[in-house]
N, C-alpha and C positions, 0 to 999 in steps of 0.2 A: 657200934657199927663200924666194918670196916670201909674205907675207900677202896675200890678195886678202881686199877689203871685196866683203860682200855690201851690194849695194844693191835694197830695195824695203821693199814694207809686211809686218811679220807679220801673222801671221794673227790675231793679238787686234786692231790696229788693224783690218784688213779686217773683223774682226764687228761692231766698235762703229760704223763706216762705216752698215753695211747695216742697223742697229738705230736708229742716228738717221734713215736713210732711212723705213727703217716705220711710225715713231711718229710722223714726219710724215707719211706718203701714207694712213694711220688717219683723222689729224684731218683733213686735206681732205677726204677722202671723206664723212666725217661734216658736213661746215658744207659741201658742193655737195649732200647731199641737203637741208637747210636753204634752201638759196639755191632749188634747183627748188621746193620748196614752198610758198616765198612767192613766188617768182613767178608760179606756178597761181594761186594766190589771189586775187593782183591780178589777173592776166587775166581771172577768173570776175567779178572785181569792175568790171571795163570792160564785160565786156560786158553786164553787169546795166546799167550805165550806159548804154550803147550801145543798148539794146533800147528803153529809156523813155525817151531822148532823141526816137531815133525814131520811136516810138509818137507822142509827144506832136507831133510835125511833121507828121506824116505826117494827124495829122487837122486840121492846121491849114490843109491843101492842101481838104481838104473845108467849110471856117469863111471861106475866101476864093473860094467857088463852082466849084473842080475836080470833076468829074465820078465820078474814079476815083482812089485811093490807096493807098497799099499796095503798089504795082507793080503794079495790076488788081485787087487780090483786093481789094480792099472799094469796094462802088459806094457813093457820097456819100451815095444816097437813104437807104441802109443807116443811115448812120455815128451815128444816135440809139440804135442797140440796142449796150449791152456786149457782150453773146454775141456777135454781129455781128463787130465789132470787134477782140475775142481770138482771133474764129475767124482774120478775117484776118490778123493780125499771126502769127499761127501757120503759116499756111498760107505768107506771106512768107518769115521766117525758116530753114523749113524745106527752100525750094525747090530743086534741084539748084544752080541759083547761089548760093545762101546760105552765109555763109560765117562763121557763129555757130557754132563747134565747142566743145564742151564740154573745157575745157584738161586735167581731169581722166584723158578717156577714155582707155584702153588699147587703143580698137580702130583699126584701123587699114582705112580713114581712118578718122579721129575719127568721134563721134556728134553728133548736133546739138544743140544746149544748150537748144535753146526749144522745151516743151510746153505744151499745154492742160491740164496738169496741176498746180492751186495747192499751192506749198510751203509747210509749218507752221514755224514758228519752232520748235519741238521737235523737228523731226522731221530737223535738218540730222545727216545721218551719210557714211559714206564711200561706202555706195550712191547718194546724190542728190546727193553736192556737185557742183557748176558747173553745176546745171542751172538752167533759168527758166524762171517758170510762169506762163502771160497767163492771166487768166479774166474772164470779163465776168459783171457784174451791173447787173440790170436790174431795181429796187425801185421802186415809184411814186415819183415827186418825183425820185429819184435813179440817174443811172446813172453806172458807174463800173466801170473797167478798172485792174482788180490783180494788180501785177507783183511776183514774190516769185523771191527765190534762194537756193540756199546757194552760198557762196563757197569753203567748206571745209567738216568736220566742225566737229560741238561739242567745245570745248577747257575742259578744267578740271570743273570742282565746284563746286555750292553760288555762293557771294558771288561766288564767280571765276569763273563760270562764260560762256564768249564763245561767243556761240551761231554767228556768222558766217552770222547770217540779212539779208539784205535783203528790204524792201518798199517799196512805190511805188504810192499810189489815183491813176490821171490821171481827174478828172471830167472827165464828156462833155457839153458844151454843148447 
């Protein structure tokens, strides 16, 4: 009679196989939900950039005698009122071609990121993060167009506490 060798894995190697599998596709999954969340973050933070770049250009076309800026929505005569000015950057932002989508949103498409609505530095939580809020003000002596974001939620406590708020006053000449 001969011996025949069995050849393959037992079944103790096959579980310890499928248990280091796990304990790695665990941690990935945990540091890709890390990686999507700073990447939000930084997108909300572009485009807070993005919007007050623009803003600020956009009335530089009205400081060098253009007519109309904004893509139409704010006429030049305008461009001394805050109100004025946030209305239009609002009304820009928001337009079927606009293309400022709040990285945050769950809906599908996305929502638009830019309102007429000023955000508080207290007030960043998981309802308002990556949105951005133009407002104009119009004080005697001073007018001025403030742009606020949250980037994400408030993170931490007390000393620690990182509000992941943005602001931005563009004076208006």
């Amino acid at each position: 009679m001969k011996n025949k060798k069995n050849k393959g894995f037992t079944l103790i190697e096959l579980l310890v196989v499928v248990a280091i599998i796990g304990i790695l596709a665990s941690v990935g999954v945990v540091a890709y939900g890390g990686y999507t969340a700073s990447a939000k973050k930084a997108s909300a933070k572009s485009n807070f950039n993005s919007v007050a770049k623009w803003t600020r250009n956009e009335l530089q076309k009205c400081n060098i005698g253009e007519v109309n800026a904004m893509g139409g929505s704010l006429d030049c005569a305008n461009a001394s009122a805050g109100t004025s000015i946030a209305s239009a950057v609002v009304t820009s932002q928001t337009a079927v071609t606009a293309k400022m989508q709040n990285p945050w949103s769950t809906a599908n498409p996305k929502t638009n990121a830019v309102s007429g609505t000023a955000l508080t530095e207290a007030g960043c939580s998981t309802t308002n993060r990556g949105n951005i809020g133009v407002v104009g003000v119009d004080t005697a002596g001073a007018v001025t167009v403030t742009i606020t974001a949250c980037t994400a939620a408030a993170e931490g406590e007390g000393a620690d506490l990182v509000t992941n708020w943005l602001e931005e006053i563009i004076a208006v000449e």
